[in-house]
TORDOLO-206909 format. One record per residue (C-alpha): residue in three letters; residue number from 1; x, y, z. Coordinates in nm, 4 decimals, padded with zeros to 6 digits. Example, Ala and Ser with C-alpha at 12.3 -4.5 7.8 and 13.67 -1.06 7.14 Angstrom:
% TORDOLO-206909
   domi   fiba       east      north         up
    ALA      1    01.2300   -00.4500    00.7800
    SER      2    01.3670   -00.1060    00.7140
This chain:
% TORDOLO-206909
   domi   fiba       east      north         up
    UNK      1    00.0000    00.0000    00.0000
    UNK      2    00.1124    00.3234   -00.0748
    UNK      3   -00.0783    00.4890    00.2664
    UNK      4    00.2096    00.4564    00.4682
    UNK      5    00.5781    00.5350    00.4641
    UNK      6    00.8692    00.2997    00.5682
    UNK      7    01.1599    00.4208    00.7023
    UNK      8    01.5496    00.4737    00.5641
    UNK      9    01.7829    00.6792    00.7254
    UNK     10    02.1130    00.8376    00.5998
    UNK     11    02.4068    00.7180    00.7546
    UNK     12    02.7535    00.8750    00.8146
    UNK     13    02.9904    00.7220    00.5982
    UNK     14    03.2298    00.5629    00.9260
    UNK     15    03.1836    00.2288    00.8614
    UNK     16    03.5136    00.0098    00.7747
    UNK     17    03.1991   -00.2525    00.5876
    UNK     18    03.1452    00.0411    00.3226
    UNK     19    03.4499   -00.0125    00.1479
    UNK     20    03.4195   -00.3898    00.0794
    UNK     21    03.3070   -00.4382   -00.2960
    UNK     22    03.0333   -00.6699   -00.3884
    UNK     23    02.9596   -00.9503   -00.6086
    UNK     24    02.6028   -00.8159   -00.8563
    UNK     25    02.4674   -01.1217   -00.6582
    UNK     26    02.6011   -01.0334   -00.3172
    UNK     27    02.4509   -00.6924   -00.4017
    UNK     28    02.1437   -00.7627   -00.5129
    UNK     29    02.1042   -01.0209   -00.1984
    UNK     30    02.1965   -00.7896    00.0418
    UNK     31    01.9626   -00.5763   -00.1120
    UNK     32    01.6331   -00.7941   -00.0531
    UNK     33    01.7448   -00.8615    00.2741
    UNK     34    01.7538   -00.5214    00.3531
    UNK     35    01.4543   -00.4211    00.1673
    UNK     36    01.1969   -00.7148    00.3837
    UNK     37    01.3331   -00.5412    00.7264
    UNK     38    01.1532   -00.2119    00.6253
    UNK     39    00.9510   -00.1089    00.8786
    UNK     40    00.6842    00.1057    00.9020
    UNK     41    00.6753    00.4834    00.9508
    UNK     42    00.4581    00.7123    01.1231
    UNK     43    00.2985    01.0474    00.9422
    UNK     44    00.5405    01.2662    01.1208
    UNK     45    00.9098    01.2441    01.2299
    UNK     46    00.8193    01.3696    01.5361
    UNK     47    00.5331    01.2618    01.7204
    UNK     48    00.4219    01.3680    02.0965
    UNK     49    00.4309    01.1405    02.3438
    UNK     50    00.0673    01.1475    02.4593
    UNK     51   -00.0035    01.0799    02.0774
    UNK     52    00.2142    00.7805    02.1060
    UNK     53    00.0828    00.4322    02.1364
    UNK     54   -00.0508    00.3797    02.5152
    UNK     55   -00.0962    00.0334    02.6343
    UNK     56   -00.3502    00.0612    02.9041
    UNK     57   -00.5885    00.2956    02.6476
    UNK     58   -00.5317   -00.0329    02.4040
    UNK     59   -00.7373   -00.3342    02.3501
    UNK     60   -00.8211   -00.6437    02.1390
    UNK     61   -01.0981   -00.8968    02.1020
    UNK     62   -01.1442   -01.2582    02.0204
    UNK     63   -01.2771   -01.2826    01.6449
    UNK     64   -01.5815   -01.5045    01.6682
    UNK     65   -01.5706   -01.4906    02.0156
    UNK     66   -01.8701   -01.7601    02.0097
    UNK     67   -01.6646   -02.0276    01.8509
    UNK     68   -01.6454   -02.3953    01.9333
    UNK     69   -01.2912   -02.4047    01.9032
    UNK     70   -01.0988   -02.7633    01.8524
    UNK     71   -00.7394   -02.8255    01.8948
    UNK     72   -00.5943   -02.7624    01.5607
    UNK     73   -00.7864   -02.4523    01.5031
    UNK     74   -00.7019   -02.1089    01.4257
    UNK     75   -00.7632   -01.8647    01.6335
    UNK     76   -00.7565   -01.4579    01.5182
    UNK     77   -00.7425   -01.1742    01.7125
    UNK     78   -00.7855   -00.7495    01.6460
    UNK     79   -00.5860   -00.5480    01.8393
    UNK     80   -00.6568   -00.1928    01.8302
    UNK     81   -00.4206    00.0311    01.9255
    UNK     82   -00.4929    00.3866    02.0796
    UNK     83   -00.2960    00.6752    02.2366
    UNK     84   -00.2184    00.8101    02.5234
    UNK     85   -00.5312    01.0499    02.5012
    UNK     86   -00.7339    00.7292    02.4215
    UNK     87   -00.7825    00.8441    02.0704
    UNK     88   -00.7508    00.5798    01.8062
    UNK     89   -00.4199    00.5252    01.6001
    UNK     90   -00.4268    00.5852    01.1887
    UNK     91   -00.1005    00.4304    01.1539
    UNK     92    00.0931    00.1155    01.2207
    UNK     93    00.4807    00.0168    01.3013
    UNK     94    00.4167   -00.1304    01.6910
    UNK     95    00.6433   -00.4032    01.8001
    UNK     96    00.4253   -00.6959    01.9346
    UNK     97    00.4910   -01.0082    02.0990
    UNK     98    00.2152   -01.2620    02.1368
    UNK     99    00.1583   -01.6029    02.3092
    UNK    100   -00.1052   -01.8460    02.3728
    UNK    101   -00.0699   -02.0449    02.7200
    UNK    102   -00.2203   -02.2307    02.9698
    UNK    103   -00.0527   -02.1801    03.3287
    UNK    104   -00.1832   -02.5308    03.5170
    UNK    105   -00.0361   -02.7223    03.2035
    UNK    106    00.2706   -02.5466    03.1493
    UNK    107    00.1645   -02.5138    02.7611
    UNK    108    00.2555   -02.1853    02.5348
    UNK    109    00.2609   -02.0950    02.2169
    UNK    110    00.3587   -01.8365    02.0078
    UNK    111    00.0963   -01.6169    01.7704
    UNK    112    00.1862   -01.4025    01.4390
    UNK    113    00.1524   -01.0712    01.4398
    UNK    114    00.0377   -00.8543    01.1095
    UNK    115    00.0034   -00.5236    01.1270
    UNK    116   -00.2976   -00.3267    00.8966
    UNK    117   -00.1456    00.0157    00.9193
    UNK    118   -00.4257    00.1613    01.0230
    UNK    119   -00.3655    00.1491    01.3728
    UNK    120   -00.4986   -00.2220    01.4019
    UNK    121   -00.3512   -00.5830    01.4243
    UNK    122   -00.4662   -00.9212    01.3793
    UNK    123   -00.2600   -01.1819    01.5788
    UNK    124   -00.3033   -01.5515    01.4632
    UNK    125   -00.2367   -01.8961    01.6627
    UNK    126   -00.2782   -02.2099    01.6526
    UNK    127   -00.4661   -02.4391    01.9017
    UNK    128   -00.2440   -02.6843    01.9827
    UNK    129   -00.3511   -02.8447    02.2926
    UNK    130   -00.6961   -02.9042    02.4430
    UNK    131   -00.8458   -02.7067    02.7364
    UNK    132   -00.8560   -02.3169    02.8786
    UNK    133   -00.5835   -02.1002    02.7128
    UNK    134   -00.4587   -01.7555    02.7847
    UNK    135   -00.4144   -01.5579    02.5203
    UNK    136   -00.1295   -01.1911    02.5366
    UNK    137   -00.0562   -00.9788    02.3797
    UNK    138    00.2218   -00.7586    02.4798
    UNK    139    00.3655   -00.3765    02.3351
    UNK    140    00.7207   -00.3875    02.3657
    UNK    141    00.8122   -00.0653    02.1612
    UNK    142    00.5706    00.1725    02.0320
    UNK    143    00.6072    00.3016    01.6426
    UNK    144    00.7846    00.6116    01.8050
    UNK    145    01.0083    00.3721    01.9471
    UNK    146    01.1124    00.2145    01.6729
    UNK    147    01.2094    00.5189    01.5053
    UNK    148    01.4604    00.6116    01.7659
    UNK    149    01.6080    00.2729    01.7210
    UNK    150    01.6472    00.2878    01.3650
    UNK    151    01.8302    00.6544    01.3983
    UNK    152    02.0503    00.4901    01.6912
    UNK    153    02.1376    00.2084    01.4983
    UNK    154    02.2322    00.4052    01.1507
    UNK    155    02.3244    00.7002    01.3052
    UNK    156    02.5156    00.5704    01.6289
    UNK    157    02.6792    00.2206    01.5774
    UNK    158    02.9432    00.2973    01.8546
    UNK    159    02.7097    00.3557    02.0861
    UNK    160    02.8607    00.0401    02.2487
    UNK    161    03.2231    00.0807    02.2138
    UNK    162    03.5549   -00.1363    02.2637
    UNK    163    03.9015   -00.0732    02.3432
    UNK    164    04.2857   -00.2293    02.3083
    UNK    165    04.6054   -00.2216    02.4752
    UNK    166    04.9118   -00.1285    02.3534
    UNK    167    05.2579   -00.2170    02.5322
    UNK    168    05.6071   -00.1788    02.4145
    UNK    169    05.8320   -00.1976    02.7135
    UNK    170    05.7249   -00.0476    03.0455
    UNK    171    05.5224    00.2047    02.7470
    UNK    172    05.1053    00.0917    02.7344
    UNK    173    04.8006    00.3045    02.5590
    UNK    174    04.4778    00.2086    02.5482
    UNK    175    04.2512    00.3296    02.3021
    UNK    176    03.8912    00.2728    02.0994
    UNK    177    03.7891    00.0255    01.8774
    UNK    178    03.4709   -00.0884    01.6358
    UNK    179    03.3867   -00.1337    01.3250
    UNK    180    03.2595    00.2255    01.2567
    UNK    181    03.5182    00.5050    01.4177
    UNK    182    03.3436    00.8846    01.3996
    UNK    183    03.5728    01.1530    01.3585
    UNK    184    03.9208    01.1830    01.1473
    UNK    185    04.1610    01.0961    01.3966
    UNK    186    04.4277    00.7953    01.2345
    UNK    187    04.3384    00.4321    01.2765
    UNK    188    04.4492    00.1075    01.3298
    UNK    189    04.3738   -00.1569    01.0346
    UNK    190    04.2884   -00.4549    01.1741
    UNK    191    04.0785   -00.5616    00.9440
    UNK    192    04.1057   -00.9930    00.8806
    UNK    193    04.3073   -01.0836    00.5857
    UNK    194    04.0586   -01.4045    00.5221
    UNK    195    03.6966   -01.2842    00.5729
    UNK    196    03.7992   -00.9119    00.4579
    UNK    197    03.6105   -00.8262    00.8238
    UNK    198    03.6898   -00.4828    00.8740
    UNK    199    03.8358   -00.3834    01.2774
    UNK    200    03.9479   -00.0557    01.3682
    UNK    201    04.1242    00.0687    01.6559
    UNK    202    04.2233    00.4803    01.7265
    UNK    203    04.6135    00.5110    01.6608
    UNK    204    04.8092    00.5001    01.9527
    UNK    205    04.9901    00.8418    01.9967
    UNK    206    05.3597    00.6731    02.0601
    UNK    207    05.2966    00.3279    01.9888
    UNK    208    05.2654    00.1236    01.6987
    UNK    209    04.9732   -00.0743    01.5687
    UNK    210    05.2159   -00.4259    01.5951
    UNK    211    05.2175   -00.3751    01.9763
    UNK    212    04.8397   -00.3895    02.0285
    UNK    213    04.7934   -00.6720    02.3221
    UNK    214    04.4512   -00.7295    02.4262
    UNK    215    04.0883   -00.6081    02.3809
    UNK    216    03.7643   -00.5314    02.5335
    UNK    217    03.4604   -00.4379    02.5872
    UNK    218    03.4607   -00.0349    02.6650
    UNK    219    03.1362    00.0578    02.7491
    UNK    220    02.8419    00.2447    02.6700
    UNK    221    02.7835    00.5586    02.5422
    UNK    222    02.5122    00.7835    02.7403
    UNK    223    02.3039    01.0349    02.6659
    UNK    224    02.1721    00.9380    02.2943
    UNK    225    01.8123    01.0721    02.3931
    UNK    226    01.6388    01.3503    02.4257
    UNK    227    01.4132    01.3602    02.7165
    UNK    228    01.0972    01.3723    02.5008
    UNK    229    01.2494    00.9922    02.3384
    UNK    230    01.2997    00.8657    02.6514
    UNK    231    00.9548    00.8779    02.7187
    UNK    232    00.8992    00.5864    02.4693
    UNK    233    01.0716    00.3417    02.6466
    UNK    234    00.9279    00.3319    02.9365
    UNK    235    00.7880   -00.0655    03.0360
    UNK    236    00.4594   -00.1781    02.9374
    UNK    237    00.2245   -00.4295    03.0465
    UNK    238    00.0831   -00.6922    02.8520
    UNK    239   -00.2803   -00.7830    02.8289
    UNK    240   -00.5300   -01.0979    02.8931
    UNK    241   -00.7626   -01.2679    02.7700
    UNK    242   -00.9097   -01.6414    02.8328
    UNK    243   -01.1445   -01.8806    02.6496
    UNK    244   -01.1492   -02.2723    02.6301
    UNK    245   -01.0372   -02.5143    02.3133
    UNK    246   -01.1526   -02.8797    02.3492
    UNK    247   -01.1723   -03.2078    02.1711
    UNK    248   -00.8335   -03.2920    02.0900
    UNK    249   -00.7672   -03.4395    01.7948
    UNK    250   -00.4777   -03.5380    01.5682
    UNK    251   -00.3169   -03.2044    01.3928
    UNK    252   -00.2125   -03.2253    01.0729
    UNK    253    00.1093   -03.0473    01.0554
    UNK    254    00.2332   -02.7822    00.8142
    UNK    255    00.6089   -02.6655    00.8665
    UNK    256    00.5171   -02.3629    00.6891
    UNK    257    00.2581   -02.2868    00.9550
    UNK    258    00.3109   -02.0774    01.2575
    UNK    259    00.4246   -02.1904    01.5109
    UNK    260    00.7581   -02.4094    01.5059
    UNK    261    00.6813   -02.5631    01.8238
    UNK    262    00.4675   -02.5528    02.1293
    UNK    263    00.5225   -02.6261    02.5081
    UNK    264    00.3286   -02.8753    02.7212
    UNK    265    00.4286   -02.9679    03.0600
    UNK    266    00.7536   -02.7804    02.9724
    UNK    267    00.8563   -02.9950    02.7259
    UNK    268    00.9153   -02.8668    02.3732
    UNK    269    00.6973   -03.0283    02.0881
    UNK    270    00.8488   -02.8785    01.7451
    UNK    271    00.5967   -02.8879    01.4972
    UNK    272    00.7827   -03.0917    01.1814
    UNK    273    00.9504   -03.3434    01.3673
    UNK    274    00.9622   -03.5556    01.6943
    UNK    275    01.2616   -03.4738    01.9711
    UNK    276    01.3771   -03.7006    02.2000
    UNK    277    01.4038   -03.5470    02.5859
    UNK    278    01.7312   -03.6751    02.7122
    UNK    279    01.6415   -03.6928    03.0993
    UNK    280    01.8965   -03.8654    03.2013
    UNK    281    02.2941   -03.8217    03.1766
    UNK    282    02.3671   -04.1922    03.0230
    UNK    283    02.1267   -04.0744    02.7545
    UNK    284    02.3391   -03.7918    02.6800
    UNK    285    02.7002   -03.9876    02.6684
    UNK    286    02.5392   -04.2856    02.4437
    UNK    287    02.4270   -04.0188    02.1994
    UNK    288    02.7805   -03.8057    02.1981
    UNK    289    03.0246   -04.1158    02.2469
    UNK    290    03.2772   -04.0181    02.0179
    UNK    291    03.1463   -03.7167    01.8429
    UNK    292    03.3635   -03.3890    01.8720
    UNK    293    03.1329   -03.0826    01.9402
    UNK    294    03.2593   -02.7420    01.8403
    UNK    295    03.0662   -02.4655    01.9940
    UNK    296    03.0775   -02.0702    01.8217
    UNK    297    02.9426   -01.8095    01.9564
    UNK    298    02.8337   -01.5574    02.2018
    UNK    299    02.7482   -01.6464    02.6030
    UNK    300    02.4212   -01.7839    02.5066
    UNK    301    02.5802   -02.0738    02.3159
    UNK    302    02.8112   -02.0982    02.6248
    UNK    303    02.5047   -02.2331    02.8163
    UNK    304    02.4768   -02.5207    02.6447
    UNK    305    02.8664   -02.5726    02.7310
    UNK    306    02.7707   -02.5354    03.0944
    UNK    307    02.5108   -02.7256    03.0667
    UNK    308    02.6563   -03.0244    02.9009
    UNK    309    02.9995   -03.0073    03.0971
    UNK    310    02.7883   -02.9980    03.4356
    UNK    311    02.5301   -03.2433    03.3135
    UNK    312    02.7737   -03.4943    03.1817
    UNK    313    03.0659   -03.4158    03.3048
    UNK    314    03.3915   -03.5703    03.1072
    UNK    315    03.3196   -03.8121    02.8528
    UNK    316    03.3532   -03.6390    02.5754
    UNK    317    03.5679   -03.3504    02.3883
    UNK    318    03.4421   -03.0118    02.3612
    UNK    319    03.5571   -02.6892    02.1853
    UNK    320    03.4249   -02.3730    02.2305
    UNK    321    03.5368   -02.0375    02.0511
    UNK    322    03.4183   -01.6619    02.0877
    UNK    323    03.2969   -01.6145    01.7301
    UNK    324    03.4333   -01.3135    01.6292
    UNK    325    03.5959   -00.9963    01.6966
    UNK    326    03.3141   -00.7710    01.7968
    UNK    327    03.2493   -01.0208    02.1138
    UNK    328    03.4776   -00.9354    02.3961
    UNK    329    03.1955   -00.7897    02.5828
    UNK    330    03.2929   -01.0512    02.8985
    UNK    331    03.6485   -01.0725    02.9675
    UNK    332    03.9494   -00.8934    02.7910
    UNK    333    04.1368   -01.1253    02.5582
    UNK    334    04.4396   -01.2015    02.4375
    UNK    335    04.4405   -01.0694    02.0952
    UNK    336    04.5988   -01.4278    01.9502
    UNK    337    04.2585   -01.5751    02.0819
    UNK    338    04.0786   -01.4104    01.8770
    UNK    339    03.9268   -01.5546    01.5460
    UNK    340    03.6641   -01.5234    01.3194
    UNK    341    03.4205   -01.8102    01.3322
    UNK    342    03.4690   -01.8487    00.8936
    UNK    343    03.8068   -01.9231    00.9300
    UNK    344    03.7875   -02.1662    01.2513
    UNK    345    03.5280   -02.3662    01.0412
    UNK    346    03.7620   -02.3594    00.7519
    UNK    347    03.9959   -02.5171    00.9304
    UNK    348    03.7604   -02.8347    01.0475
    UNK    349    03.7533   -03.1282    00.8611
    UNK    350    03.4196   -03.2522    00.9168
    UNK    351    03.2412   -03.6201    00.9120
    UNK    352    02.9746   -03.8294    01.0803
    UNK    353    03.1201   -03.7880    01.4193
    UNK    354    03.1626   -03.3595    01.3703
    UNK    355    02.9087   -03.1810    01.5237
    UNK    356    02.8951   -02.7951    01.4960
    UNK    357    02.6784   -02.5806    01.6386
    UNK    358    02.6923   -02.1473    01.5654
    UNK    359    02.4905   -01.8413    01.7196
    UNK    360    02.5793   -01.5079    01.6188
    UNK    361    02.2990   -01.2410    01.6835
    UNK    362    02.3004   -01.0351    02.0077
    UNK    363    02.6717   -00.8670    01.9592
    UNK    364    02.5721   -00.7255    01.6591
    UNK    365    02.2081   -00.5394    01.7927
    UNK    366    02.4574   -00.1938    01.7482
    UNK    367    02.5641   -00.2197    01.4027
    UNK    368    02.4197   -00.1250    01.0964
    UNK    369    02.2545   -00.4484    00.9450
    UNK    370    02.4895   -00.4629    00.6574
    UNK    371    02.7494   -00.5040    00.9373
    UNK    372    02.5625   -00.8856    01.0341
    UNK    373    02.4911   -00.9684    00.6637
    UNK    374    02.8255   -00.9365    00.5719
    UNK    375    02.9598   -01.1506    00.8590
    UNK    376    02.6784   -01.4062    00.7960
    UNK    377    02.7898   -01.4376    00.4610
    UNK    378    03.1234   -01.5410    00.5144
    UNK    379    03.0062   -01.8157    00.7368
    UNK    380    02.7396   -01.9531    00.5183
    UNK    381    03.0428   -01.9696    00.2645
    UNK    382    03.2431   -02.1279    00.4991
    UNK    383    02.9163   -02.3707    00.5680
    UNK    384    02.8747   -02.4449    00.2465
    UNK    385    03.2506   -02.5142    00.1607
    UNK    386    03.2276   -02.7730    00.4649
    UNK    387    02.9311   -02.9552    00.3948
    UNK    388    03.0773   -02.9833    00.0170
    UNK    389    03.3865   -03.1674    00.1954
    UNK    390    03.2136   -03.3273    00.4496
    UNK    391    02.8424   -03.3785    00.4076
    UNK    392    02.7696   -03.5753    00.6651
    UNK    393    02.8776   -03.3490    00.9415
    UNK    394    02.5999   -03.1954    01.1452
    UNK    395    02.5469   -02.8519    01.1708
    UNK    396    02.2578   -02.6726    01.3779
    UNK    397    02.1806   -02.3242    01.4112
    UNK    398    02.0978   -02.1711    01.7302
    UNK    399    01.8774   -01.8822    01.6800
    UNK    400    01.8224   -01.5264    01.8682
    UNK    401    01.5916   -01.5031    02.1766
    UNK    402    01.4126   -01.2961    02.3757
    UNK    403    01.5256   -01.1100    02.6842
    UNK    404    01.4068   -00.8825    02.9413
    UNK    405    01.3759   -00.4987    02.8300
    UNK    406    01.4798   -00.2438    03.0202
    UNK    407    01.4639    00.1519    02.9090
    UNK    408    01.7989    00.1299    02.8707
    UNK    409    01.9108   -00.2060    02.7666
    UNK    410    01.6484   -00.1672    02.4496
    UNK    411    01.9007    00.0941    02.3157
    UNK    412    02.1840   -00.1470    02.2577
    UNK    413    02.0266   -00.5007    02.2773
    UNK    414    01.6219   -00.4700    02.2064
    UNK    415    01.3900   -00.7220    02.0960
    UNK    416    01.3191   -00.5445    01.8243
    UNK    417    01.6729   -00.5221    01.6844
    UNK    418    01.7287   -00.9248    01.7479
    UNK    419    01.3638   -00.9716    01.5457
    UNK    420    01.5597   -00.8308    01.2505
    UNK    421    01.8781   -00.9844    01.2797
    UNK    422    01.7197   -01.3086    01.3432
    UNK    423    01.4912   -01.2583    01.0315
    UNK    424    01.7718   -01.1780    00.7943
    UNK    425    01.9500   -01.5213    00.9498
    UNK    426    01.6695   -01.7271    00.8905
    UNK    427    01.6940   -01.6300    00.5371
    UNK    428    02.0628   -01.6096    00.4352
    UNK    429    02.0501   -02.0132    00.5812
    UNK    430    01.7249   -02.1279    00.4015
    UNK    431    01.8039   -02.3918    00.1657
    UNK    432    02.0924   -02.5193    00.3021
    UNK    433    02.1314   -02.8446    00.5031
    UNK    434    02.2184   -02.7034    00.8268
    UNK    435    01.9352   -02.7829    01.1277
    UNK    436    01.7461   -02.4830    01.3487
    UNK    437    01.6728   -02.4501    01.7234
    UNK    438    01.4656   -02.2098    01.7729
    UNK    439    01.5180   -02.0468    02.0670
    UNK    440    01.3196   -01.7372    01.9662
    UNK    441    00.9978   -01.9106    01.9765
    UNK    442    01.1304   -02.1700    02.2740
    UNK    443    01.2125   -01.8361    02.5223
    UNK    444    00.9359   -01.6449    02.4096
    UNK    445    00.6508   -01.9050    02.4343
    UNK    446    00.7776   -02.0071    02.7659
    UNK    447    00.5679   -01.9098    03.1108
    UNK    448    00.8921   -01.7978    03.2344
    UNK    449    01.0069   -01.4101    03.2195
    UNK    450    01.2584   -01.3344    02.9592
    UNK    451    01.5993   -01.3381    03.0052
    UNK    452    01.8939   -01.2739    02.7275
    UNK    453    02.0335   -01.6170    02.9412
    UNK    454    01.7307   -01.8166    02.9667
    UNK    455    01.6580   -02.0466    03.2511
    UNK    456    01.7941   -02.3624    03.2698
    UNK    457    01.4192   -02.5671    03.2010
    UNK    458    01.4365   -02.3419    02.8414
    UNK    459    01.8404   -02.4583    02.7832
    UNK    460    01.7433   -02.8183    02.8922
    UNK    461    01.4815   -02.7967    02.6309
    UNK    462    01.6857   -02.6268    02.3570
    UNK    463    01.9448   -02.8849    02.4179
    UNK    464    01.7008   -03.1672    02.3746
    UNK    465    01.6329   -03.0308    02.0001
    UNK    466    01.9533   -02.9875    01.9480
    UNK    467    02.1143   -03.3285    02.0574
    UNK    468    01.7872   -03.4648    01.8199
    UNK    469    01.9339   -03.3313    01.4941
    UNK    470    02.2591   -03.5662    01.6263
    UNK    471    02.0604   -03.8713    01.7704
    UNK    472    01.7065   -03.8702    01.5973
    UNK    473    01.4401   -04.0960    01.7183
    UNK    474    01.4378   -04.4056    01.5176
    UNK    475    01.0610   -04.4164    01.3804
């Protein structure tokens, strides 16, 4: 429709990524990608806050409230979204989440949201269990949100910044790092001879670039509202609704239907294939005896390490590698441990007994998208190149998750921001034989409040699928 506006913004031209030439068909890829994340815009680039979307003046109905609904059945509902003056919205661009559960039987389920742009949205689930359901909807960011994330992450990609040491003799400097570097001050090249991943660092003032030493995770930069924007990120409240589904029956299932997968009595039920729920420790060493599991990633793949490690403790090998530059956010490292997670898989050999699991998504919330494409691509080469040499190695992909959202953390790490990434993931991987957990749906459908490190029941589970792609039930 040409009634409402989606949003680009300019961006300074900072960004190390800018200077990497493209394939036509890298181009025109990237290009796509970029185009299905536009979101939409409201009327005016600056709206007041009591015009902005309010929650509490908010509301949505059952459609055909009246229904005799059976397990298996969709269920719609219209949300209609109003201000803070209890005046109707014209427009669209909200961020909702939305979930189907029953507390007593420890079900949930996801719903998909799609927005009219008129103000209203109809949220879709499936009945997947028999019995009374509850059925919210939440408002994490309000179209005026959204906005201010979009400038932030075009206009401010260092708005979470990093730093080196330098150290020649009893001589050390410490200075910034990222990927985009503001101002004209001289720079550091570290960009990675394999990937062509560009890395920056300010110029030491007596040192030399040879004698950098370590990095890290600086910090964060402050004050990147105005008062009027922080307004929008203040928490909201989600709301309820109940009604009853009975008569189960056997669902015939569609993997191209939402949802993936569905909880009941906190086990996870994907939607395409059965899991096995490995309970018990022996379970876990018959299925890995022998196998060698390399781990990439950020700390959310590092709790399935802990988990594994502490569950079964020592009968089998385990590798585990920060995937990439941009994620020292933990501990300072030495700069000879870092590596790029492309060339560590280029360097595996693969087979039956290889197992390989990757996550990159919530160290990258700060940069422009093009930033995560590009590194995504490089891997999916690397993939690609593996499973040509090695086809039968197994290789699963951990998607992004939800987390809690406060008014702060949304400006480096939202939801919203991981909803894109994860999106844009999800596509750059479809059609190639590499496996999903999907640990969006698994953390967000859970009864449990979101964490960026879920709780352990949600790991246990997500390590269930994922030991399932490496030991599937024999049918």
């Amino acid at each position: 429709s040409k009634d409402h506006f989606f949003t680009r913004i300019a961006r300074k031209p900072y960004c190390g990524y800018e200077q990497q030439r493209l394939s036509k068909r890298e181009q025109a890829e990237e290009e796509s990608l970029l185009a299905a994340l536009l979101w939409p815009k409201p009327p005016d680039d600056e709206i007041p806050f009591v015009q902005s979307t309010d929650p509490a003046h908010s509301d949505f109905v059952i459609v055909k409230p009246g229904a005799h609904f059976k397990v298996g059945d969709q269920l719609e509902v219209l949300v209609r979204m109003k201000d803070f003056r209890g005046k109707p919205k014209q427009y669209g661009g909200d961020y909702l989440q939305a979930r189907i559960h029953s507390p007593l039987l420890k079900a949930g389920a996801v719903g998909r949201v799609v927005d009219c742009h008129n103000g209203f949205y109809k949220v879709f689930f499936t009945l997947l269990w028999p019995g009374e359901v509850k059925v919210s909807v939440s408002l994490v960011h309000p179209s005026e949100a959204i906005q201010v994330l979009l400038r932030l992450r075009e206009e401010r990609p260092d708005r979470v910044y990093f730093k080196s040491s330098f150290k020649s003799g009893r001589f050390s400097e410490t200075t910034e790092c990222n990927v985009c570097l503001p101002g004209d001050l001289p720079v550091c090249n570290f960009t990675d001879l394999y990937t062509g991943e560009p890395w920056f660092c300010y110029k030491p003032r007596k040192l030399s670039c040879a004698s950098r030493i370590s990095h890290a995770k600086g910090g964060y930069q402050k004050g990147l509202l105005t008062q009027e924007e922080s307004l929008f990120f203040q928490r909201y409240v989600c709301s309820s609704i109940y009604l009853h589904s009975v008569n189960a029956r056997d669902i015939a299932e569609d993997p191209n239907v939402s949802p993936s997968g569905y909880y009941y009595q906190d086990q996870w039920r994907p939607r395409t294939h059965r899991i096995h729920h490995f309970n018990e420790s022996e379970d876990i060493t018959k299925c890995l005896q022998g196998k060698v599991i390399h781990l990439f990633g950020d700390s959310t793949i590092r709790q399935w390490f802990e988990y594994l490690t502490a569950f079964v403790p020592g009968y089998f090998f385990f590798i585990w590698f920060c995937s990439c530059l941009l994620q020292g956010y933990i501990l300072p490292s030495d700069t000879e441990l870092l590596r790029y997670v492309a060339n560590e898989l280029n360097g595996i050999v693969g087979g039956r007994n290889t197992v390989i699991a990757i996550t990159i998504w919530s160290h990258f919330s700060t940069f422009p998208v093009e930033v995560y494409i590009r590194r995504l691509r490089n891997i999916r080469r690397s993939v690609i190149q593996l499973l040509d040499r090695s086809p039968k190695t197994v290789i699963v992909i951990r998607t992004a998750n939800v987390q809690e959202l406060g008014p702060e953390v949304s400006l480096f790490n939202s939801d919203w921001y991981s909803y894109q990434l994860d999106s844009v993931m999800r596509k750059m991987f479809s059609g190639i034989a590499v496996h999903f957990v999907d640990a969006w749906e698994m953390s967000l459908a859970h009864h449990l409040p979101h964490n960026l490190h879920p709780n352990e029941i949600i790991v246990k589970n997500q390590i269930d699928a994922f030991l399932s792609y490496i030991c599937p039930l024999q049918t």
